[in-house]
FILUM-104959 format. One record per residue (C-alpha): y, z, x. Coordinates in nm, 3 decimals. Example, Ala and Ser with C-alpha at 12.3 -4.5 7.8 and 13.67 -1.06 7.14 Angstrom:
+---------+---------+---------+
!   north !      up !    east !
+---------+---------+---------+
!  -0.450 !   0.780 !   1.230 !
!  -0.106 !   0.714 !   1.367 !
+---------+---------+---------+
***
This chain:
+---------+---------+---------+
!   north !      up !    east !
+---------+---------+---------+
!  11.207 !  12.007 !   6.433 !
!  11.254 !  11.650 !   6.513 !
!  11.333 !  11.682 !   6.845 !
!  10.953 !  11.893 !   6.841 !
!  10.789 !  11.603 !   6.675 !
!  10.914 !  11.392 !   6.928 !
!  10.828 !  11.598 !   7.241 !
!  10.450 !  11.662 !   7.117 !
!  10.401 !  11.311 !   7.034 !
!  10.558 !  11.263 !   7.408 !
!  10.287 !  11.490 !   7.562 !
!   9.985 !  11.388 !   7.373 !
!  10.107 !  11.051 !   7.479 !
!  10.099 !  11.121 !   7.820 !
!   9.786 !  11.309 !   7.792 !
!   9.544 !  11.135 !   7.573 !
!   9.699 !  10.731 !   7.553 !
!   9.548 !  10.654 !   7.935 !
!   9.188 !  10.685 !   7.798 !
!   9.248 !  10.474 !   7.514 !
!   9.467 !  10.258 !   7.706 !
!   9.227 !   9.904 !   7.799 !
!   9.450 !   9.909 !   8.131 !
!   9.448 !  10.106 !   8.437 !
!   9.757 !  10.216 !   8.613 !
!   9.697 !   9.938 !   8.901 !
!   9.519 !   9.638 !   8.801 !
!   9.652 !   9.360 !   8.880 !
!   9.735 !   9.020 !   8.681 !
!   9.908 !   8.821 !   8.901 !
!   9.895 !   8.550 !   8.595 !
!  10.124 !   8.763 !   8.353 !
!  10.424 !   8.852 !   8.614 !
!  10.707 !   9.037 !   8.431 !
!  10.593 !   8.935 !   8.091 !
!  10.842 !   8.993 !   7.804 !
!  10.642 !   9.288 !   7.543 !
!  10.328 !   9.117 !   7.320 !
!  10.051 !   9.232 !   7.136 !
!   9.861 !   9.260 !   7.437 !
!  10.138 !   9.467 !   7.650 !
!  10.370 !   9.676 !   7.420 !
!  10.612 !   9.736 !   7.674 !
!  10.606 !   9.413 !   7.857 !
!  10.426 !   9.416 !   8.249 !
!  10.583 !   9.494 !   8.580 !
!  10.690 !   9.283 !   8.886 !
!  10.297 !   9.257 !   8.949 !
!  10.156 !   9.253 !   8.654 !
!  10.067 !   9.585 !   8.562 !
!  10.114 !   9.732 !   8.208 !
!  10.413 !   9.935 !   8.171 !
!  10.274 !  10.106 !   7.861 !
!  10.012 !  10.225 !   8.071 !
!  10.254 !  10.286 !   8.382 !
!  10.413 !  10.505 !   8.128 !
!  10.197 !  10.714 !   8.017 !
!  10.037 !  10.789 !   8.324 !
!  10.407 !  10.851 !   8.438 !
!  10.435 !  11.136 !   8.203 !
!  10.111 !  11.311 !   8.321 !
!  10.260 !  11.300 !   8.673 !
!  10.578 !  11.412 !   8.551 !
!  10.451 !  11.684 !   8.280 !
!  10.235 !  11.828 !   8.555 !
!  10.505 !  11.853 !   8.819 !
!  10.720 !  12.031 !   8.582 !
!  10.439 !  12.241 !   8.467 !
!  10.300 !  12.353 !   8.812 !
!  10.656 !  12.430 !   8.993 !
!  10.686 !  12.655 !   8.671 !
!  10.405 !  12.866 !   8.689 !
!  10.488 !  12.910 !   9.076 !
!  10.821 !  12.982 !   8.962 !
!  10.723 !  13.232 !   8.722 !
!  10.428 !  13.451 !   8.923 !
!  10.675 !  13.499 !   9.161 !
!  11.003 !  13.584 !   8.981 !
!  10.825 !  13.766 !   8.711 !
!  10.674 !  14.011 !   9.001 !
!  10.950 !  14.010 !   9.203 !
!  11.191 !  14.094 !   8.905 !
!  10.903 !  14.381 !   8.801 !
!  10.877 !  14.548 !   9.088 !
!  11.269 !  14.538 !   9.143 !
!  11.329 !  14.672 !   8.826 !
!  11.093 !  14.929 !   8.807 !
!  11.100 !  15.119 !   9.155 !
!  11.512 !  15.040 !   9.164 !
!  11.643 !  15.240 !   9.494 !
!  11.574 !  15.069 !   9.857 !
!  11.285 !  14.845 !   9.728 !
!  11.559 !  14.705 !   9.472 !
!  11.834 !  14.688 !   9.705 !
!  11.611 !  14.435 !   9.959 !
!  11.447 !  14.223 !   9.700 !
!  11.763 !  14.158 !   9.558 !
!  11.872 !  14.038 !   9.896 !
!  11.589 !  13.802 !   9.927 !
!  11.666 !  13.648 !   9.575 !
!  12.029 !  13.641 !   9.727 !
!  11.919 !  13.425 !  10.036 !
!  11.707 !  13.251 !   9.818 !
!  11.994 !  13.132 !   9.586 !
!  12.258 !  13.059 !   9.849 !
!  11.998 !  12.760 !   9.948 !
!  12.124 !  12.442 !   9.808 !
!  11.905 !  12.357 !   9.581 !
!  11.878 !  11.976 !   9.604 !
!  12.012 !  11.871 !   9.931 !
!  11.670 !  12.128 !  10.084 !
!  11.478 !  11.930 !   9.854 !
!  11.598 !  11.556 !   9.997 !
!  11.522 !  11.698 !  10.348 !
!  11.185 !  11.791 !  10.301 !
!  11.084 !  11.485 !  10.110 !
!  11.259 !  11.276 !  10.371 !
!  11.045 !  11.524 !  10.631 !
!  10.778 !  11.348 !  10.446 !
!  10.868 !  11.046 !  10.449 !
!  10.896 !  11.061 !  10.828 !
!  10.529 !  11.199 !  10.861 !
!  10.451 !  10.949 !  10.596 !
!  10.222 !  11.193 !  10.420 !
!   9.990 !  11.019 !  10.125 !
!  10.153 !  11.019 !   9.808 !
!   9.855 !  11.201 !   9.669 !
!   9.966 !  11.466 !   9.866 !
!  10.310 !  11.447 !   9.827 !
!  10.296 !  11.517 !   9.435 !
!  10.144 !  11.875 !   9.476 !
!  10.459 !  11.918 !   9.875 !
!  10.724 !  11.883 !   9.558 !
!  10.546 !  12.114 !   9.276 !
!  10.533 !  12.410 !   9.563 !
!  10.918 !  12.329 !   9.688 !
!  11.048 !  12.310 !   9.351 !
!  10.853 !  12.626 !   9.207 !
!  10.926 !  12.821 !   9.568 !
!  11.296 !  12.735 !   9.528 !
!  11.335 !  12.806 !   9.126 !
!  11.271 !  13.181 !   9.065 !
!  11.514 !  13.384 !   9.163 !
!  11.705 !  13.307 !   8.833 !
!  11.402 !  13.435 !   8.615 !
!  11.367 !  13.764 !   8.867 !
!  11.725 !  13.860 !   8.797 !
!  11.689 !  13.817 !   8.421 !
!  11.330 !  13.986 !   8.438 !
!  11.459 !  14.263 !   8.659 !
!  11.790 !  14.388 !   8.436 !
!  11.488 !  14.377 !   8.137 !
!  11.286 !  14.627 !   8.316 !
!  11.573 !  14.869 !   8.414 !
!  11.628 !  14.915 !   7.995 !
!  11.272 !  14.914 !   7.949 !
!  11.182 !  15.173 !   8.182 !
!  11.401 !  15.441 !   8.012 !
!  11.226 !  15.394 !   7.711 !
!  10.989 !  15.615 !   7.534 !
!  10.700 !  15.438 !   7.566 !
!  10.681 !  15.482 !   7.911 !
!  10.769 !  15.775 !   7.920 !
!  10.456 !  15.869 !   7.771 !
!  10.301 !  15.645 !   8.021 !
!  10.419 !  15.894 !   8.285 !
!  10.332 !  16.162 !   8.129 !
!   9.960 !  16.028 !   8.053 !
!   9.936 !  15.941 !   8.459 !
!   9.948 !  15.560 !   8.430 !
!   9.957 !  15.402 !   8.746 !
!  10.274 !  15.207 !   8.867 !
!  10.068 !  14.895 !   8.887 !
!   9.916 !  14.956 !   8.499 !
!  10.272 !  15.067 !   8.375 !
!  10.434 !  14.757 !   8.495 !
!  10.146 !  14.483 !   8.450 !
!  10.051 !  14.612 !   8.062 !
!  10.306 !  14.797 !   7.922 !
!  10.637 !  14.646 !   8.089 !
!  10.607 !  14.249 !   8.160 !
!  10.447 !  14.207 !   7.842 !
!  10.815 !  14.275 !   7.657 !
!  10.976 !  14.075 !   7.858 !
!  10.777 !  13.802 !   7.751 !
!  11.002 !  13.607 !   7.503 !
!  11.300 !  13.621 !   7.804 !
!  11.005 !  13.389 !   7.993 !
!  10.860 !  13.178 !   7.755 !
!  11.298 !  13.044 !   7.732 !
!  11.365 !  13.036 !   8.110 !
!  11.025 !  12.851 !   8.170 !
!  11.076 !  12.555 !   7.869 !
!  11.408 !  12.525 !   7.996 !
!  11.254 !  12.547 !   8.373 !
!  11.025 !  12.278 !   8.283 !
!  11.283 !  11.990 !   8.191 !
!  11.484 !  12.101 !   8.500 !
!  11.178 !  12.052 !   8.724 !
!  11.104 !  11.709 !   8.570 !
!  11.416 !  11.575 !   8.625 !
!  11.447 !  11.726 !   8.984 !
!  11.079 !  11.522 !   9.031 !
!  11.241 !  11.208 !   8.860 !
!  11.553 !  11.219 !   9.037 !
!  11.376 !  11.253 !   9.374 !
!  11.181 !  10.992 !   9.313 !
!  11.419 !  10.765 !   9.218 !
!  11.589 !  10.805 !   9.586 !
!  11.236 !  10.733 !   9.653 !
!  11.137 !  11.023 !   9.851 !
!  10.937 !  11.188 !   9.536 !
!  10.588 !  11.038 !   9.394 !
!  10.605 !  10.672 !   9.619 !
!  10.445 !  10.402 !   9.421 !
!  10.133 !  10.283 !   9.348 !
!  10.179 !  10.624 !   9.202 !
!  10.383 !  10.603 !   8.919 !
!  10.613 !  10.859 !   8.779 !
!  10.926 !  10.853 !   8.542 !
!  11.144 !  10.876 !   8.837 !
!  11.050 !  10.592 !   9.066 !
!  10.978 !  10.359 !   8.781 !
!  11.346 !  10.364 !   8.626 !
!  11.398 !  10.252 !   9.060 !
!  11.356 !   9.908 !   8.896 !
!  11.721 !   9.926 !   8.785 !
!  11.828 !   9.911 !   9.107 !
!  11.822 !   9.541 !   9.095 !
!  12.080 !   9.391 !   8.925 !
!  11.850 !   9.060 !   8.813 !
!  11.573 !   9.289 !   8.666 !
!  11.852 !   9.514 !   8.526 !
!  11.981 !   9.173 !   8.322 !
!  11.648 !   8.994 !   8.260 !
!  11.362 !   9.244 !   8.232 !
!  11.490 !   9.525 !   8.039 !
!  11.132 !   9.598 !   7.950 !
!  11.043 !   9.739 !   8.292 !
!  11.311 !  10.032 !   8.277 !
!  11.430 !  10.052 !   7.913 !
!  11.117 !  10.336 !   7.805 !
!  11.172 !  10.534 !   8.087 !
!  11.528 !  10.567 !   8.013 !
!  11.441 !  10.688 !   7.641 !
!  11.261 !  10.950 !   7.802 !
!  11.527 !  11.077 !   7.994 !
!  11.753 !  11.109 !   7.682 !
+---------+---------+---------+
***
């Protein structure tokens, strides 16, 4: 329960604390460089500046919403796929599986680093780049949650209730969309949470290498980038210390 207290004061952070923040995510004070924390910064201000409270919590919406998008892609299409697979079983079965096969013999990260470093190359706006790693991460993620959807289906068909589905003259489309997916709805609601911290980190650790969300656009990931200097490592813990909290 504490670790739920935590996350939901994490989220309504990273939701509501920008529009009561008096900061914005890039102004400038050129006069307060890589101040120390105060009553007037919390968390101490960046290399240029900027809040790192704010940074932060404007961090988490870009992180949250990666995580939250590559999900839902993730889910629509494994939930579907691992329906229909289930359900019809035979041929259909047999070559859906084969695509989640293909699908999972990609390697997962390395395909990632090339297409942000594809990116990179066509240096794409990072506006744009945010919404490039949702689709790749949520295109590349549900083949797990088909599998797990589809052996669900094969015990659920057999059951009675559909039975009398058949027998009432249901069509395959009503069957599987109202009376099947909805049971396999707690198996979804676990592979998604967990889905959701894997996609966050897979954001984060992308754009630590810095081929992710590129600054001025902040995220977890390329703001804990600050560690890799040694000097603001030692002297300005400030500027990666929250981030790393958040991680843990």
């Amino acid at each position: 329960m504490l670790g739920l207290y935590i996350l939901i004061f994490m989220v309504l952070l990273s939701v509501f604390g920008p529009m009561i923040s008096p900061y914005n995510m890039e102004t400038l004070d050129l006069s307060n460089i890589s101040a120390p924390p105060s009553l007037s910064h919390p968390l101490g201000t960046d290399e240029v500046g900027r809040d790192v409270l704010t940074r932060v919590m404007y961090a988490g919406r870009i992180s949250l919403s990666v995580g939250i998008v590559a999900v839902l892609i993730s889910v629509l299409i494994g939930s579907i796929v691992g329906a229909i697979s289930g359900y019809y079983g035979g041929i259909i079965d047999a070559v859906l599986m084969r695509i989640v096969d293909i699908f999972m013999c990609f390697p997962f990260l390395p395909l990632l680093l090339m297409v942000a470093a594809v990116m990179s190359d066509y240096k794409i706006h990072p506006n744009y780049r945010i919404y490039v790693v949702m689709f790749i991460i949520g295109i590349l993620s549900w083949p797990g949650l088909s599998r797990i959807i589809r052996g669900q289906i094969l015990s659920l068909r057999e059951q009675e209730f559909i039975q009398a589905a058949e027998a009432l003259g249901l069509r395959d489309r009503r069957k599987i969309f109202r009376h099947l997916l909805p049971n396999t709805f707690s198996s979804i609601i676990v592979s998604a949470t967990l889905e959701v911290a894997g996609a966050i980190l897979t954001e984060s650790a992308l754009s630590y290498l810095g081929l992710g969300v590129t600054p001025p656009t902040p995220s977890w990931g390329n703001m804990v980038n600050a560690v890799t200097d040694a000097y603001v490592f030692q002297f300005y813990p400030w500027r990666w210390v929250p981030q790393e909290y958040v991680f843990l």
